[in-house]
C-alpha positions in Angstrom: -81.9 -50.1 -8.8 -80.2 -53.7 -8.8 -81.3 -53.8 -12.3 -80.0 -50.9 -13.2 -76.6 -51.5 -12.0 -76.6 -54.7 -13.3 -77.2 -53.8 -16.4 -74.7 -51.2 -16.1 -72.1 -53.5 -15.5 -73.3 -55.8 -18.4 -72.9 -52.7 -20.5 -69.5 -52.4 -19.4 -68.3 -55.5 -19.4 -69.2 -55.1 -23.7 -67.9 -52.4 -23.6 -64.2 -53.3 -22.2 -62.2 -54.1 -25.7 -63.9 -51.1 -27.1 -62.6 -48.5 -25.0 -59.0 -47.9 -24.9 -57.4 -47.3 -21.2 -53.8 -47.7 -22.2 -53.7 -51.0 -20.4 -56.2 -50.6 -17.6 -57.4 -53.7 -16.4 -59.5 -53.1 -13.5 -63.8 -53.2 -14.6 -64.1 -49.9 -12.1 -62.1 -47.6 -14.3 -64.0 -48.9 -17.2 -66.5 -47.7 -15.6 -65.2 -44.5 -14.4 -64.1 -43.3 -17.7 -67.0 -44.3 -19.5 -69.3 -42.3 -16.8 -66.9 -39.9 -15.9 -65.6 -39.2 -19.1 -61.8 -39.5 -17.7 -58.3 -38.9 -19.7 -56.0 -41.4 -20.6 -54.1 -40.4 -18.1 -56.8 -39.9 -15.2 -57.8 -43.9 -16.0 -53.8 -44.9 -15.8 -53.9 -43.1 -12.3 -57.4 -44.7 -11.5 -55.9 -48.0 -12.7 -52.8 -47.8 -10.2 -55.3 -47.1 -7.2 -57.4 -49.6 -7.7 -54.7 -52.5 -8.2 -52.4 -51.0 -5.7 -55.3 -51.0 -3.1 -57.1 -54.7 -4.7 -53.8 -55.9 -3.3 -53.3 -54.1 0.1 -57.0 -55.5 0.5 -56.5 -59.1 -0.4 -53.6 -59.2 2.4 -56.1 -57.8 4.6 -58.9 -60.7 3.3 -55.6 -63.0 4.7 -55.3 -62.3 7.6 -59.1 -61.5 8.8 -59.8 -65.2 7.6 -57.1 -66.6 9.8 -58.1 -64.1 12.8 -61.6 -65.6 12.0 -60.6 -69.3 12.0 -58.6 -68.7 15.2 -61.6 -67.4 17.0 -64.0 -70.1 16.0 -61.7 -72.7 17.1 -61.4 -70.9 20.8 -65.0 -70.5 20.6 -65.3 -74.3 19.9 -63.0 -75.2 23.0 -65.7 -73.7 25.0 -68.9 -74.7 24.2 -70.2 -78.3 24.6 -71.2 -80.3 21.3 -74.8 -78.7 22.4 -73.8 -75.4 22.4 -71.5 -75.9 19.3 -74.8 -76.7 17.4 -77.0 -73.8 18.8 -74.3 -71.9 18.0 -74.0 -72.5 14.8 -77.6 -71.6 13.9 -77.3 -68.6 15.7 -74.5 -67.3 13.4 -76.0 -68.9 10.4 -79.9 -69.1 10.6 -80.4 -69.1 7.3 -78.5 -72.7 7.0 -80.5 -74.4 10.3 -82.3 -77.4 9.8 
C-alpha cells in the first residue's frame, strides 16, 4: 500500500506542470482532480480549502509546540537529574542508549 501511494504521489508530482488548475498550488488538489476528475472550478474551491486550512493549521502547529515546551520545562522542575534521564527514554525509547 505504501508503495502504492508512493508512487502515486511520484506520479503526481510529474504530473503538476501538466495539468492546468488555474493556479492551484496545493499537491492534494493535483491529486483530487486528477483522481476525481474535478472542474476548474471544483480545484479553485479545493485549492482555497486546503490553503485556507494549511494556514489555520500551522497557527495551531504554533502554539501546540510552545504548549509542548512549556510542559517539558514544568516537568523538568520536578524530576531530579535521575528521573530527567529515565524520563527521557520513557518518551523516546527508540533514542535510549
Amino acid at each position: 500500500m505504501k508503495t502504492l501511494l508512493s508512487g502515486i504521489w511520484i506520479f503526481v508530482g510529474l504530473l503538476i506542470d501538466k495539468v492546468s488548475l488555474a493556479g492551484a498550488t496545493d499537491p492534494h488538489v493535483v491529486a483530487l482532480k486528477i483522481q476525481l476528475n474535478l472542474s476548474e472550478r471544483q480545484a479553485q474551491e479545493l485549492n482555497e480549502v486546503f490553503i485556507q486550512t494549511r494556514d489555520k493549521s500551522q497557527v495551531l502547529r504554533k502554539k501546540i509546540i510552545e504548549i509542548d515546551k512549556k510542559k517539558r520545562a514544568r516537568i523538568d522542575a520536578v524530576l531530579t537529574a535521575e528521573q530527567k534521564k529515565k524520563y527521557q527514554n520513557i518518551m523516546n525509547p527508540r533514542f535510549t542508549v
